[in-house]
PDB file of N, CA, C and O in Angstrom:
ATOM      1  N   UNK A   1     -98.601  94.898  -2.413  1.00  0.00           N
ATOM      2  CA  UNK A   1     -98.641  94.831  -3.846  1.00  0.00           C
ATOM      3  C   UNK A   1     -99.948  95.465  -4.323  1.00  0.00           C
ATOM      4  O   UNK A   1    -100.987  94.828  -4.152  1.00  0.00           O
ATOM      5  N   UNK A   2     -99.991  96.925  -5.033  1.00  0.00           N
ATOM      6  CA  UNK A   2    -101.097  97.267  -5.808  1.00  0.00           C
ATOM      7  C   UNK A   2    -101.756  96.007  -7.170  1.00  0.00           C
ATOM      8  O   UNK A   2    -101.332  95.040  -7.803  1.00  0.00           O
ATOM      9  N   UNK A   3    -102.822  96.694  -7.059  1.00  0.00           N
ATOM     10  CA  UNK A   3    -103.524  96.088  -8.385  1.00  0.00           C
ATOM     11  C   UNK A   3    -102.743  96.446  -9.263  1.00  0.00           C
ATOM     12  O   UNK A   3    -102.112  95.447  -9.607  1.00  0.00           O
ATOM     13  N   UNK A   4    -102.330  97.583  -9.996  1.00  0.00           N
ATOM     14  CA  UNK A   4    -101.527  97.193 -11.156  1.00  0.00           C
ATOM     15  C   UNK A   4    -100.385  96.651 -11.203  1.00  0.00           C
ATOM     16  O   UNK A   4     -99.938  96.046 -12.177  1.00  0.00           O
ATOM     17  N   UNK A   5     -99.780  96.843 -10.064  1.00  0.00           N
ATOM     18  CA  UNK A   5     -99.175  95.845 -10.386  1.00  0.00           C
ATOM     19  C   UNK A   5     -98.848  94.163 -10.472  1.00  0.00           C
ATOM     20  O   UNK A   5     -97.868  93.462 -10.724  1.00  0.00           O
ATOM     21  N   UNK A   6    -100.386  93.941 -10.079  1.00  0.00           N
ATOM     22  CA  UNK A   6    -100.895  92.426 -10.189  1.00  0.00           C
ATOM     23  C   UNK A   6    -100.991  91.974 -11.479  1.00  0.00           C
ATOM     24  O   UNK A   6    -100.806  90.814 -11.847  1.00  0.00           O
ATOM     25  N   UNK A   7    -101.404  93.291 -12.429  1.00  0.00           N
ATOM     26  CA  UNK A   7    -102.064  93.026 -13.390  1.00  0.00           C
ATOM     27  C   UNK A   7    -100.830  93.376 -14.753  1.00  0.00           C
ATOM     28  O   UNK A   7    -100.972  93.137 -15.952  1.00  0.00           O
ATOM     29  N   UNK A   8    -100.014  93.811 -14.270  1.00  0.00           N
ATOM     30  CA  UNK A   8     -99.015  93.895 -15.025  1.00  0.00           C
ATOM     31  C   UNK A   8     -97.944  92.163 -15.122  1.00  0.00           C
ATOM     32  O   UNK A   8     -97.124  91.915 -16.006  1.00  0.00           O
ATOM     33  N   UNK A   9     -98.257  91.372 -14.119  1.00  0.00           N
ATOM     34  CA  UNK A   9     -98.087  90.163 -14.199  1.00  0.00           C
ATOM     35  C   UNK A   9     -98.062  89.490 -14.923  1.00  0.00           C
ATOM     36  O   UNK A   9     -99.232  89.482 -14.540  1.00  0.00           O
ATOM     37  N   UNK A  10     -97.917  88.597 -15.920  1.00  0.00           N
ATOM     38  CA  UNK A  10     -98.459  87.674 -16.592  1.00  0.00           C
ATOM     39  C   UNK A  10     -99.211  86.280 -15.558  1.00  0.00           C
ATOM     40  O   UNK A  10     -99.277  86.322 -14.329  1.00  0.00           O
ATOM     41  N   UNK A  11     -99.743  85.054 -16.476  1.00  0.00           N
ATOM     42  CA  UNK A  11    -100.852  84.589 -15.663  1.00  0.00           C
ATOM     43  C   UNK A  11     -99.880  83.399 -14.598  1.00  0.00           C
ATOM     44  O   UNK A  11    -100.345  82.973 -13.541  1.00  0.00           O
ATOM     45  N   UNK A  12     -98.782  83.084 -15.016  1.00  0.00           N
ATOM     46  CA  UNK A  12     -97.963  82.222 -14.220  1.00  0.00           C
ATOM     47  C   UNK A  12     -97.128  82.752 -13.369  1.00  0.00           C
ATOM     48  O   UNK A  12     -96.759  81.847 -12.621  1.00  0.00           O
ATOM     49  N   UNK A  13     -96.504  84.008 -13.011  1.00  0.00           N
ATOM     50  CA  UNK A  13     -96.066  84.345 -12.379  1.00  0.00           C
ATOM     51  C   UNK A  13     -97.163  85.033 -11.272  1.00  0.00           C
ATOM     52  O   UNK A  13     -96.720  85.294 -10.153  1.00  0.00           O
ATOM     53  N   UNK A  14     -98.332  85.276 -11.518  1.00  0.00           N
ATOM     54  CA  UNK A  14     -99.258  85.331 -10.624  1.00  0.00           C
ATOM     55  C   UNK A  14     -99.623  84.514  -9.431  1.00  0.00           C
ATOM     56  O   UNK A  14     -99.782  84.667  -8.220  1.00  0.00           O
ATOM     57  N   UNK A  15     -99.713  83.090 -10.799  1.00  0.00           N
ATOM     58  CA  UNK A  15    -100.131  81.957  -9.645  1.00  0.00           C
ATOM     59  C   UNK A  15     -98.492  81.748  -9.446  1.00  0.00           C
ATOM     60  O   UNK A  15     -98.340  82.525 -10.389  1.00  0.00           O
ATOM     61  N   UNK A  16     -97.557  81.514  -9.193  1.00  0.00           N
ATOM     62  CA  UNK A  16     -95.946  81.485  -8.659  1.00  0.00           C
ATOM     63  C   UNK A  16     -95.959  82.589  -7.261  1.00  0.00           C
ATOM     64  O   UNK A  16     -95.286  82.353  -6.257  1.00  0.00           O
ATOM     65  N   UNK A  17     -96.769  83.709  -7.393  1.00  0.00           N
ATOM     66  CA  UNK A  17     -96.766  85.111  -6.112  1.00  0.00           C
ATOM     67  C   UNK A  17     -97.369  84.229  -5.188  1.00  0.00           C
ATOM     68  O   UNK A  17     -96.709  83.962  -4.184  1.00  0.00           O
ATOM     69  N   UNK A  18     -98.681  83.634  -5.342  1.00  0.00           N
ATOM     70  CA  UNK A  18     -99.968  82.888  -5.350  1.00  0.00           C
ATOM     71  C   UNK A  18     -99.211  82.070  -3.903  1.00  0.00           C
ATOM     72  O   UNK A  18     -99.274  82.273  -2.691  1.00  0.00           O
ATOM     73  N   UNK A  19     -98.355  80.873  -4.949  1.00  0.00           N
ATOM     74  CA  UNK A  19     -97.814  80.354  -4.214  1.00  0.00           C
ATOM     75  C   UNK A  19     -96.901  80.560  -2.824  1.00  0.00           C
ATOM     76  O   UNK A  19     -97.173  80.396  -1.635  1.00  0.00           O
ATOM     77  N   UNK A  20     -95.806  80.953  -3.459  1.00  0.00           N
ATOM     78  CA  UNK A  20     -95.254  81.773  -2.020  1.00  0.00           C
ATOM     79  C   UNK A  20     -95.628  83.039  -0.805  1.00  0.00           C
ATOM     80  O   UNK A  20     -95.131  83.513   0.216  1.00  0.00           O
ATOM     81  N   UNK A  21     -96.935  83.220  -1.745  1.00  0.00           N
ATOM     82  CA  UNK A  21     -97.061  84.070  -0.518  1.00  0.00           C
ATOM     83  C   UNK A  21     -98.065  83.059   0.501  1.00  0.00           C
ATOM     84  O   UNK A  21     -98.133  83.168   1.726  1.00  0.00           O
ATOM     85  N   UNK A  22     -98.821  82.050  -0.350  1.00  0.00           N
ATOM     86  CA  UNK A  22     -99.345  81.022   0.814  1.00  0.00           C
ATOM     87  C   UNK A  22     -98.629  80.608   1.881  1.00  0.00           C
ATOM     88  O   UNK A  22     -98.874  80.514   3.084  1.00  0.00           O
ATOM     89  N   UNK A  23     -97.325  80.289   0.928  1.00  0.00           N
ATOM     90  CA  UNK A  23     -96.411  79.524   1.795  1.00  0.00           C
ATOM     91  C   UNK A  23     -95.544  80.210   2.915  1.00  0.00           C
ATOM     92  O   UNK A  23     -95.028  79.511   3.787  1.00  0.00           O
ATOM     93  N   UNK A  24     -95.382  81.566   2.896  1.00  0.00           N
ATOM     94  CA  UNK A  24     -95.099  82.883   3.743  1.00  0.00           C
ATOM     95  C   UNK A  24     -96.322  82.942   4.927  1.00  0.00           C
ATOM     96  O   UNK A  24     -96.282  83.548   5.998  1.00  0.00           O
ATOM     97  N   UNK A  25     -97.491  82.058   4.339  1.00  0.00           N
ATOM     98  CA  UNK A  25     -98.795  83.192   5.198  1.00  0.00           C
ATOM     99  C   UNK A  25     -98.512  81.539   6.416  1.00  0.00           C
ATOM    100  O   UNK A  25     -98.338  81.563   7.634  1.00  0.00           O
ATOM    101  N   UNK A  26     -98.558  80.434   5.590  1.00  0.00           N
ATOM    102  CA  UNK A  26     -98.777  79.636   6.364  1.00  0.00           C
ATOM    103  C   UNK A  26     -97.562  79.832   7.442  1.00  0.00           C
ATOM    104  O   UNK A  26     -97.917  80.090   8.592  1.00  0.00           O
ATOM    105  N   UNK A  27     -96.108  79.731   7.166  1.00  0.00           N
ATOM    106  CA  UNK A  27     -95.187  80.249   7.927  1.00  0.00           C
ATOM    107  C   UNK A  27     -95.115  81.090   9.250  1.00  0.00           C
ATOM    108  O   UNK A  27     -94.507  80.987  10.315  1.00  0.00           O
ATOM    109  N   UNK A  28     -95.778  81.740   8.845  1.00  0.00           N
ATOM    110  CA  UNK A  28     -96.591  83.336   9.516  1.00  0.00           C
ATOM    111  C   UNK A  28     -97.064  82.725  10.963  1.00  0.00           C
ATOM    112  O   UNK A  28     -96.608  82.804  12.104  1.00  0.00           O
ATOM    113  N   UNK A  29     -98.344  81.993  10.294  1.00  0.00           N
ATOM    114  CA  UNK A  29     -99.635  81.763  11.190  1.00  0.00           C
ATOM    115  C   UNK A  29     -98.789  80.263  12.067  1.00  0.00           C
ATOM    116  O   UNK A  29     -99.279  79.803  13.098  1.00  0.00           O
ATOM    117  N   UNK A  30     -97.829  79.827  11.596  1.00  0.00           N
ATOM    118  CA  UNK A  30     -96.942  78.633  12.184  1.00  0.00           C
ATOM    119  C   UNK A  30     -96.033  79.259  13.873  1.00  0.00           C
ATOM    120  O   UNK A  30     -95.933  78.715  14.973  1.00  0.00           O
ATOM    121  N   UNK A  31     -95.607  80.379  13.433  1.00  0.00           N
ATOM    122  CA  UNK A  31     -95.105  81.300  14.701  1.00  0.00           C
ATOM    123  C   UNK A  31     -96.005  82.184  15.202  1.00  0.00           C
ATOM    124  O   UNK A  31     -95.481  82.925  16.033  1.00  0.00           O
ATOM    125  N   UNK A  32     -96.849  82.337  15.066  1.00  0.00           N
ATOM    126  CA  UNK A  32     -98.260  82.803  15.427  1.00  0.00           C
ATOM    127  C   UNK A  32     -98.636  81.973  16.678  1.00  0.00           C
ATOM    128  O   UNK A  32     -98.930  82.561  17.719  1.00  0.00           O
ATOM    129  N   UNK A  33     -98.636  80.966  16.625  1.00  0.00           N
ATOM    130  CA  UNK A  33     -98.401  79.663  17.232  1.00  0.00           C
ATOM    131  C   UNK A  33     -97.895  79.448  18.251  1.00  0.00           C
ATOM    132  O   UNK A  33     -98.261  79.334  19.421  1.00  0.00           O
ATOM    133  N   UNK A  34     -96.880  79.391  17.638  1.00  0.00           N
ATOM    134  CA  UNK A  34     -95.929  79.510  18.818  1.00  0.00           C
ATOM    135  C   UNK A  34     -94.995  80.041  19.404  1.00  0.00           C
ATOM    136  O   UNK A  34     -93.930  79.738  19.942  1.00  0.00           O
ATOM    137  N   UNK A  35     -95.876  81.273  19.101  1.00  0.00           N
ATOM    138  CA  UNK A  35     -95.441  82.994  19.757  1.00  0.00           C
ATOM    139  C   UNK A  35     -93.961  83.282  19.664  1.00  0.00           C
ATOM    140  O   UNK A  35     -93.327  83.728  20.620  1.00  0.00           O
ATOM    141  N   UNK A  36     -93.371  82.985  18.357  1.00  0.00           N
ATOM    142  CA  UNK A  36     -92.465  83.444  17.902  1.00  0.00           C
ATOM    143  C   UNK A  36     -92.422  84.625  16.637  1.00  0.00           C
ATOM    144  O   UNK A  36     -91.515  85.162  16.001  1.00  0.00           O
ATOM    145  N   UNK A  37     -93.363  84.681  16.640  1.00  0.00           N
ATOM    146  CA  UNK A  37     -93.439  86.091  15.415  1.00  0.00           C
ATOM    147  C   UNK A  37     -93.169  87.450  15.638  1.00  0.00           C
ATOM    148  O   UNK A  37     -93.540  87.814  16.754  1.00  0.00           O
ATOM    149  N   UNK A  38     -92.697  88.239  15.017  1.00  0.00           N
ATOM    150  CA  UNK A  38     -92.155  89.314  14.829  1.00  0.00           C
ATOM    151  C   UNK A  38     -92.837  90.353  14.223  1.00  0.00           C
ATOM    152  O   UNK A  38     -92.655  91.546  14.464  1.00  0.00           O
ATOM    153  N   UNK A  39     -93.777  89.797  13.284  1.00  0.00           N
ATOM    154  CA  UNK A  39     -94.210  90.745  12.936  1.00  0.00           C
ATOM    155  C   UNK A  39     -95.935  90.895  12.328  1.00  0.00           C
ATOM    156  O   UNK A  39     -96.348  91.034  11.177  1.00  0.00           O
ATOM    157  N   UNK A  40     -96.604  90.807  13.523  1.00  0.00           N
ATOM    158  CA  UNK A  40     -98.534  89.782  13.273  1.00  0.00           C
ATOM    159  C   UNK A  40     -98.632  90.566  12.049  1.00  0.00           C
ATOM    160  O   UNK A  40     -98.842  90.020  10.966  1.00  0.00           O
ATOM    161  N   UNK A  41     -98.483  91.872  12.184  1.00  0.00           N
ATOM    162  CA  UNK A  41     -99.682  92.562  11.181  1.00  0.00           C
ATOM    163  C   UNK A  41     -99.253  92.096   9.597  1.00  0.00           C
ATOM    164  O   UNK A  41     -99.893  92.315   8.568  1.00  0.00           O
ATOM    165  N   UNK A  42     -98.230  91.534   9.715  1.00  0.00           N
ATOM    166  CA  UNK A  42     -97.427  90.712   8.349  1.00  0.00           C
ATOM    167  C   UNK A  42     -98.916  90.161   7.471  1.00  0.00           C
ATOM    168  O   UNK A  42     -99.301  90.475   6.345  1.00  0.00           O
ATOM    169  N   UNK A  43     -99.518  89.257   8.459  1.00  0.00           N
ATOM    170  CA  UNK A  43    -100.482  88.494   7.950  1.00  0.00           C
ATOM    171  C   UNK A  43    -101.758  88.763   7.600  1.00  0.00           C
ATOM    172  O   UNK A  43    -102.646  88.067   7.107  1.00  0.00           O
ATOM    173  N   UNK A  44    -101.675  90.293   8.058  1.00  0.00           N
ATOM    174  CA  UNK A  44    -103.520  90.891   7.563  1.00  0.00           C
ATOM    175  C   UNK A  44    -102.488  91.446   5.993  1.00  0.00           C
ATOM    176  O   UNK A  44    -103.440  91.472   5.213  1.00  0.00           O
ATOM    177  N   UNK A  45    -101.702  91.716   5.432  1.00  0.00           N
ATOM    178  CA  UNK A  45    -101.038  92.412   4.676  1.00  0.00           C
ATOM    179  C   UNK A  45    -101.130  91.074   3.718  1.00  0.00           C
ATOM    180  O   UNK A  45    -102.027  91.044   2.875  1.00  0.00           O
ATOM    181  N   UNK A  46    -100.278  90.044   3.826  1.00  0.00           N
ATOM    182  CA  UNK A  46    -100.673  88.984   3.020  1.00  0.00           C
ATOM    183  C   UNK A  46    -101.780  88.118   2.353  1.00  0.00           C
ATOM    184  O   UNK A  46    -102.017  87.563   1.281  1.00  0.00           O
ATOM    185  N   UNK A  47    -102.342  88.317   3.617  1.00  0.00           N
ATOM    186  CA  UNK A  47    -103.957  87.784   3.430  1.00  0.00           C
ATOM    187  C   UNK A  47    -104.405  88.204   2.032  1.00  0.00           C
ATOM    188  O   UNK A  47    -104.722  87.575   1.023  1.00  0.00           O
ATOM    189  N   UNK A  48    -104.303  89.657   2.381  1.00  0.00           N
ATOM    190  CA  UNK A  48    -105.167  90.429   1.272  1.00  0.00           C
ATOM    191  C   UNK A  48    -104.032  90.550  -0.229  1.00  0.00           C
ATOM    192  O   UNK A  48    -104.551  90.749  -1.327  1.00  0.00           O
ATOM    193  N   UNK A  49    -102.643  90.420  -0.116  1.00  0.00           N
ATOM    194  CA  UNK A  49    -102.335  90.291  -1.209  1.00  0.00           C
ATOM    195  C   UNK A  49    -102.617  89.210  -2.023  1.00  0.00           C
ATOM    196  O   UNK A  49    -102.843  89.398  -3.218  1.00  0.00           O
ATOM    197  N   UNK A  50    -102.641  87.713  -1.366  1.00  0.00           N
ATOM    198  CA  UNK A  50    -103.322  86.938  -1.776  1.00  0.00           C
ATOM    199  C   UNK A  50    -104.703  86.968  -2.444  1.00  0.00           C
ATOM    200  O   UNK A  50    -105.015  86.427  -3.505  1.00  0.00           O
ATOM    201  N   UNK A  51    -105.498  87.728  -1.598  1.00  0.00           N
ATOM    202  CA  UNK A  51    -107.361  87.479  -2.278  1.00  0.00           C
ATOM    203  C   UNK A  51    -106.798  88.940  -3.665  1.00  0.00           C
ATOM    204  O   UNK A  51    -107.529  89.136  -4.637  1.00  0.00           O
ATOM    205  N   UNK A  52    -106.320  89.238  -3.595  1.00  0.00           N
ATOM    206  CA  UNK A  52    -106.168  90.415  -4.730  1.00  0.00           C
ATOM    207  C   UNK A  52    -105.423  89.660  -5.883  1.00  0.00           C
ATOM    208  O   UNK A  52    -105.395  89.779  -7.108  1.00  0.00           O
ATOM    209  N   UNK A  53    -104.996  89.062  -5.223  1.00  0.00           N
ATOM    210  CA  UNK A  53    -103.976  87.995  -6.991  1.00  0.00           C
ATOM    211  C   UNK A  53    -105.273  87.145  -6.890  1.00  0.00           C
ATOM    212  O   UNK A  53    -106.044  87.586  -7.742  1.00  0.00           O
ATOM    213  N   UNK A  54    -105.806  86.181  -6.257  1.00  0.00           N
ATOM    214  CA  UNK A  54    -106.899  85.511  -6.578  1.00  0.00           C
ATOM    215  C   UNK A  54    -107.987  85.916  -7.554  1.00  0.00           C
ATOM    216  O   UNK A  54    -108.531  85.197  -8.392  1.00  0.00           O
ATOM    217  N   UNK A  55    -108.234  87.368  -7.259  1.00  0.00           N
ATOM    218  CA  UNK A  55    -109.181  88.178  -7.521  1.00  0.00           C
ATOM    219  C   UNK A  55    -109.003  88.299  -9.187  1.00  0.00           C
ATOM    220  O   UNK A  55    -109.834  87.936 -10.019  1.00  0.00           O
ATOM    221  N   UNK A  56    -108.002  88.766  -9.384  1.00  0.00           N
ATOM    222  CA  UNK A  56    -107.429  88.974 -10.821  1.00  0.00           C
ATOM    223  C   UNK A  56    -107.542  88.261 -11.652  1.00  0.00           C
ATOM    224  O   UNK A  56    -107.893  88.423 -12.821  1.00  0.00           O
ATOM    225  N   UNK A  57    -107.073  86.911 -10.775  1.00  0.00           N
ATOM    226  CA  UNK A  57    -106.727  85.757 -11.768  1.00  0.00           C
ATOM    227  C   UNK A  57    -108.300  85.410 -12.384  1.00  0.00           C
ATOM    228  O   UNK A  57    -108.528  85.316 -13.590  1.00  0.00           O
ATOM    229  N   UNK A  58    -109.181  85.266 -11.466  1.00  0.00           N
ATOM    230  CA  UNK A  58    -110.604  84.961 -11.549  1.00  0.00           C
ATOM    231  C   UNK A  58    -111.212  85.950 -12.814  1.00  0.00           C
ATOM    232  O   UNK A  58    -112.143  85.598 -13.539  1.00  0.00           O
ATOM    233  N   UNK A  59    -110.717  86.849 -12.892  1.00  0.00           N
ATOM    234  CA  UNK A  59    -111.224  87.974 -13.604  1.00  0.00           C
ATOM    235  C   UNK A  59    -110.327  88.004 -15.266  1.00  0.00           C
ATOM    236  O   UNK A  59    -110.641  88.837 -16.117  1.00  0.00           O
ATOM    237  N   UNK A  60    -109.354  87.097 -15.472  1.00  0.00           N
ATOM    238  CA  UNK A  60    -108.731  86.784 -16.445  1.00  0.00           C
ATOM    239  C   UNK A  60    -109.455  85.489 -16.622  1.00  0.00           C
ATOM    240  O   UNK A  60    -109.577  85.191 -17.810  1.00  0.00           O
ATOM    241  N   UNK A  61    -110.017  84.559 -15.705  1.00  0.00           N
ATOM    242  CA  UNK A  61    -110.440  83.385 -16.753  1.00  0.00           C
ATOM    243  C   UNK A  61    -111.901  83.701 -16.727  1.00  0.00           C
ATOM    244  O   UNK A  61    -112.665  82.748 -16.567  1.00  0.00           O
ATOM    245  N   UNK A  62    -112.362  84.812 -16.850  1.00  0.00           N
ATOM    246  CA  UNK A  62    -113.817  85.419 -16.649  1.00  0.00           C
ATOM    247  C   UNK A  62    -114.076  85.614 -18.138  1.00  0.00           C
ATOM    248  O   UNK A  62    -115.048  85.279 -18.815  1.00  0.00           O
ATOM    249  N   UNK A  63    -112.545  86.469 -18.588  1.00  0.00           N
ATOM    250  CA  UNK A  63    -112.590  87.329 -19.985  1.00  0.00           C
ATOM    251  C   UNK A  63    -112.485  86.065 -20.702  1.00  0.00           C
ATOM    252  O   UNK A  63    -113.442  85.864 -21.449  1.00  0.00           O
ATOM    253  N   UNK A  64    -111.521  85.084 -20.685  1.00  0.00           N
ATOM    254  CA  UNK A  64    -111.592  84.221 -21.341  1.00  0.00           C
ATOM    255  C   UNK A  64    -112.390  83.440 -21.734  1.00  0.00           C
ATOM    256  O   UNK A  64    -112.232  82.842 -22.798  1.00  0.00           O
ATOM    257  N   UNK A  65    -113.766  83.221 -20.701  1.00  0.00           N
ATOM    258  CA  UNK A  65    -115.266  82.566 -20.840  1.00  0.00           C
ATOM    259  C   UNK A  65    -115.354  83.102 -21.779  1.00  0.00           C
ATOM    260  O   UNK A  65    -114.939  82.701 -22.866  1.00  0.00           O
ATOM    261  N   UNK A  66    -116.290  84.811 -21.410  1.00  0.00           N
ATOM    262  CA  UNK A  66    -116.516  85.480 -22.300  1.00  0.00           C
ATOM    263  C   UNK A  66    -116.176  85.501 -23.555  1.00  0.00           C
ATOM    264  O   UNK A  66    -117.115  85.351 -24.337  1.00  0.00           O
ATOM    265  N   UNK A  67    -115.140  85.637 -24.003  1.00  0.00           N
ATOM    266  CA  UNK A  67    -114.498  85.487 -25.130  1.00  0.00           C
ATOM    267  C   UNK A  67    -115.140  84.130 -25.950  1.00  0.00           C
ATOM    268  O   UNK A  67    -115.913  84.186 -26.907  1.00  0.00           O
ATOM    269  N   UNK A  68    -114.549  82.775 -25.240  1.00  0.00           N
ATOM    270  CA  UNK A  68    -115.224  81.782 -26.090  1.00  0.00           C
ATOM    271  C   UNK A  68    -116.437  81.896 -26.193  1.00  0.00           C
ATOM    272  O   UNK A  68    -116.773  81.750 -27.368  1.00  0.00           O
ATOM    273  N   UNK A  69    -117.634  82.172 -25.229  1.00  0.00           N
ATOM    274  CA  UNK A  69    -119.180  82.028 -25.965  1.00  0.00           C
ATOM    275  C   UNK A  69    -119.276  83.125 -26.204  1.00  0.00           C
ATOM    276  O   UNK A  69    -120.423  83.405 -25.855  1.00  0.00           O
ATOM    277  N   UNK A  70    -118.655  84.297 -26.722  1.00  0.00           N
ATOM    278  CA  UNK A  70    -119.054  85.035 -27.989  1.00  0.00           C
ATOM    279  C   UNK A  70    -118.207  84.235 -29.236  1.00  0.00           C
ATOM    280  O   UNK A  70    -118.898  83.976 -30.221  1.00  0.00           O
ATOM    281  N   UNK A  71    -116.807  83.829 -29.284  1.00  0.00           N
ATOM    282  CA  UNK A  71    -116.929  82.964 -30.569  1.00  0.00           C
ATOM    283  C   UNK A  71    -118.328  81.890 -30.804  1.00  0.00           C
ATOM    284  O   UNK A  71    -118.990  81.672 -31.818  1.00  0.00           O
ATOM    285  N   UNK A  72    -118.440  81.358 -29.437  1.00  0.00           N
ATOM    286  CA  UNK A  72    -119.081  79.975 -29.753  1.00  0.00           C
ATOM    287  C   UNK A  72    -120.318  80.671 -30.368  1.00  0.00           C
ATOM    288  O   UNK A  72    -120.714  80.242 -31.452  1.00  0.00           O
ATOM    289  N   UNK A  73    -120.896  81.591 -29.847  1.00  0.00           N
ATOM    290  CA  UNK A  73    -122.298  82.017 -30.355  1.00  0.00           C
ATOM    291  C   UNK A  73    -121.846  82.424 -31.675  1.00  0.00           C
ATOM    292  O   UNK A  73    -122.380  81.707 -32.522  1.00  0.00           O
ATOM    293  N   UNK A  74    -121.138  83.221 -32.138  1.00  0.00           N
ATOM    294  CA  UNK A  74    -120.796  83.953 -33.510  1.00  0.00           C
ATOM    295  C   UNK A  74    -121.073  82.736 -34.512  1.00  0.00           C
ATOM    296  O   UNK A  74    -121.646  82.978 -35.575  1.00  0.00           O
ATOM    297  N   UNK A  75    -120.670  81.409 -34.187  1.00  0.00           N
ATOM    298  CA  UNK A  75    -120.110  80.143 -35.404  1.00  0.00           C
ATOM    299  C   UNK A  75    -121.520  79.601 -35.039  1.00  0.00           C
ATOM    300  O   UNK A  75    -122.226  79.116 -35.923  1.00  0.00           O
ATOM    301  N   UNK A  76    -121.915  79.669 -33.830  1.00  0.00           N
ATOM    302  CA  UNK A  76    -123.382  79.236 -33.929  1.00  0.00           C
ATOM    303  C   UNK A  76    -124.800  79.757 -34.757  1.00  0.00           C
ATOM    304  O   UNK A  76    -125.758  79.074 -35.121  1.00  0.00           O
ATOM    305  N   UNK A  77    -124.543  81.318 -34.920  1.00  0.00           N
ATOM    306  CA  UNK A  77    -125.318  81.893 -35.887  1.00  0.00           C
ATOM    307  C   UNK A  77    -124.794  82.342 -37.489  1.00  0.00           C
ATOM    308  O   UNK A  77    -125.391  82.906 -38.406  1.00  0.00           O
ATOM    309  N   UNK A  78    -123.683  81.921 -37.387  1.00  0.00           N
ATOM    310  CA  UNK A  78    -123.226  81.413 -38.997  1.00  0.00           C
ATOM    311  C   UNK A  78    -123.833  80.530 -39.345  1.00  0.00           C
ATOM    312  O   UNK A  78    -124.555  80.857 -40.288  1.00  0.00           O
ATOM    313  N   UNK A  79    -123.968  79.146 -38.964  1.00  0.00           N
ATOM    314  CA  UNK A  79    -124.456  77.635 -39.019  1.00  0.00           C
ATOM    315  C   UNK A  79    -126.060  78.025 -39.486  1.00  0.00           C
ATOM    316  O   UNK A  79    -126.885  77.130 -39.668  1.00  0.00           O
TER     317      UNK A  79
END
């Protein structure tokens, strides 16, 4: 999964990818185990789709800080 198209996401279906792909990775690393897997390099591929939706998401409630303490400051130097 590219970045844009992470970012073409909205913020719940992100964390919903979020989810299942944990639940894919843990799966993964479960036959990993016990040397039933098919396919290792699956899990360097997931890994990182994971920290890349993480990444995003972090960077959407970044803007959103931002956003409030420039309102908060704006109403603070009205006052």
């Amino acid at each position: 999964m590219k970045a844009h198209e992470v970012r073409d996401l909205t913020e719940k279906e992100r964390q919903d990818k979020v989810g299942d792909l944990s639940q894919e990775y843990f799966n993964l690393k479960f036959q990993l185990a016990t040397g039933k897997i098919e396919n290792p390099s699956r899990l360097k591929y997931i890994r990182r789709d994971i920290a890349r939706l993480k990444t995003i998401l972090g960077e959407s409630v970044d803007k959103e800080r931002s956003k409030s303490a420039e309102s908060t400051n704006e109403s603070a130097d009205k006052a």
